[in-house]
Structure formats: structure tokens, C-alpha cells
N, C-alpha and C positions, 0 to 999 in steps of 0.2 A: 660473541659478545658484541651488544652493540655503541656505537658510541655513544647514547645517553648513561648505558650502562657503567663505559668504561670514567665516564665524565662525575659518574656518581660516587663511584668506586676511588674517585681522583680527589674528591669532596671529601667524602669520608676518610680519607686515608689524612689529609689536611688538618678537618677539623680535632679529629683523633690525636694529630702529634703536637698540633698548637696548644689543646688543653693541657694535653699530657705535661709538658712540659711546663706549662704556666699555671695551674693548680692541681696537677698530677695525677689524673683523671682521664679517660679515654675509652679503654676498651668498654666496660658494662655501660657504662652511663652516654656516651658518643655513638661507640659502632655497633652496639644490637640494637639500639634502637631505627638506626636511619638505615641499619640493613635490611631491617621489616618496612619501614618506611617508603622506601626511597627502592631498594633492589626487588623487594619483593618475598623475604626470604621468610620462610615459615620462624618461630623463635627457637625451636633447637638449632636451626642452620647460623641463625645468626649470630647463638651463644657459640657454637663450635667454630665458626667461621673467626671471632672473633677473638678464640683462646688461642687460635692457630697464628693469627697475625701476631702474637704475643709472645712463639716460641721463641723467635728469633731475638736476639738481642736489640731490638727495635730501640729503646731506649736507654741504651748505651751515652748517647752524645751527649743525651738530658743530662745520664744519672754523672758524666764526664764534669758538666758546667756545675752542678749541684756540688757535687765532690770538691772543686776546685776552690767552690767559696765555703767550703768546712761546713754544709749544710747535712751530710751524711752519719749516721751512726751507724758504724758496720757491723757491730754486735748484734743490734738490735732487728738489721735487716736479714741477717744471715738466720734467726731464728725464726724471725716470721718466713721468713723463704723455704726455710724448712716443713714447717706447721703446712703454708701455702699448698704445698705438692700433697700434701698429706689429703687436706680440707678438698683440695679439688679433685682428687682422685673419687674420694668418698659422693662429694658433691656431686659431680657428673655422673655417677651408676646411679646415684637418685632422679638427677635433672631426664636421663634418657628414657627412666621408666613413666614420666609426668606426660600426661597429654598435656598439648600446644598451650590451652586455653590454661589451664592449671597453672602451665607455667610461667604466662604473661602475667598471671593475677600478682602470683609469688614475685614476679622480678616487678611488677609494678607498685608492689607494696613498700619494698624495700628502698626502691627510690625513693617513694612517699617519705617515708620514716626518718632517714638518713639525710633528705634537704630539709622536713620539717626540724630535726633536732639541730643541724647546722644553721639554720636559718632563724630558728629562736635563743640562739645559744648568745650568753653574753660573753 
């Protein structure tokens, strides 16, 4: 690895937890992109690359600060968490059978769609 590598990888891992935590945002929308970007990685490396940084309780401290100012609803999260494993198990035997190109189109749409409706929404 080298060090613009590791220097990238330091960027990204940065900007990833500064969003995260400050409009709760990171992995899809932060690190697949600047991993294609910036490291080089074809877009299935960088969606896997990116579900993996995700396994670990990474954002723990976040969901700790959130928690502490009554900003959580544990019902609500426990069920999407559930659904989540579900959707992504399903999601990823699709996303692996998609060629490269196919699948930037699909993750490029979705960003589209989801800053358009946030960003016209009143």
C-alpha cells in the first residue's frame, strides 16, 4: 500500500464518519464513491469494501451521542435492522450478478432521485 494510498484511505475513512455523524450518511453516498474515485476500485469492490467497514460497530459513539440527547427510537430501529439484513442479503446476490457499468448506472440513479426529492422537499 502506498502512502497516497494509505493517505486516501485516511480521507475517506474521515469524511465518512464526520457525515455520518453529522447528517447520518457515509457509507453509499461518501465511501463508494471516493473508493472509485480516489483508490481506484472497480464499483463492486467499493460497494463490498464499504459494507465491510460497516460491520463493525463503527458507529457506535455516534449512535452513543444521539442516544444520550433522546434523539433514538429503538423500536423503530430494531425493525429496520431487521428488514436491513434481509434487503441486503437479497440486494447483494443481485448487485454481484450486475456488470460494473450496470451497476454504477443503478447506484448513480438512486443518488440522483434521493438528493433530488430531498433537495426539493419542503
Amino acid at each position: 500500500m502506498t502512502t497516497a494510498t494509505i493517505a486516501s484511505l485516511i480521507i475517506i475513512g474521515l469524511l465518512a464518519g464526520i457525515l455520518s455523524g453529522l447528517v447520518g450518511v457515509g457509507g453509499g453516498i461518501i465511501m463508494v464513491p471516493l473508493l472509485v474515485l480516489l483508490v481506484g476500485f472497480e464499483q463492486h469492490q467499493a460497494q463490498g469494501t464499504s459494507l465491510a467497514v460497516l460491520l463493525a460497530p463503527v458507529t457506535a459513539i455516534a449512535v452513543f451521542n444521539y442516544y444520550k440527547e433522546g434523539y433514538i427510537n429503538w423500536k423503530f430501529a430494531i425493525v429496520i435492522a431487521v428488514f436491513f439484513v434481509v434487503g441486503s442479503y437479497f440486494g447483494s446476490k443481485l448487485a454481484v450478478n450486475l456488470d460494473q457499468k450496470m451497476l454504477k448506472k443503478i447506484f448513480s440513479i438512486v443518488l440522483i432521485i434521493m438528493a433530488g426529492k430531498m433537495l426539493l422537499e419542503k
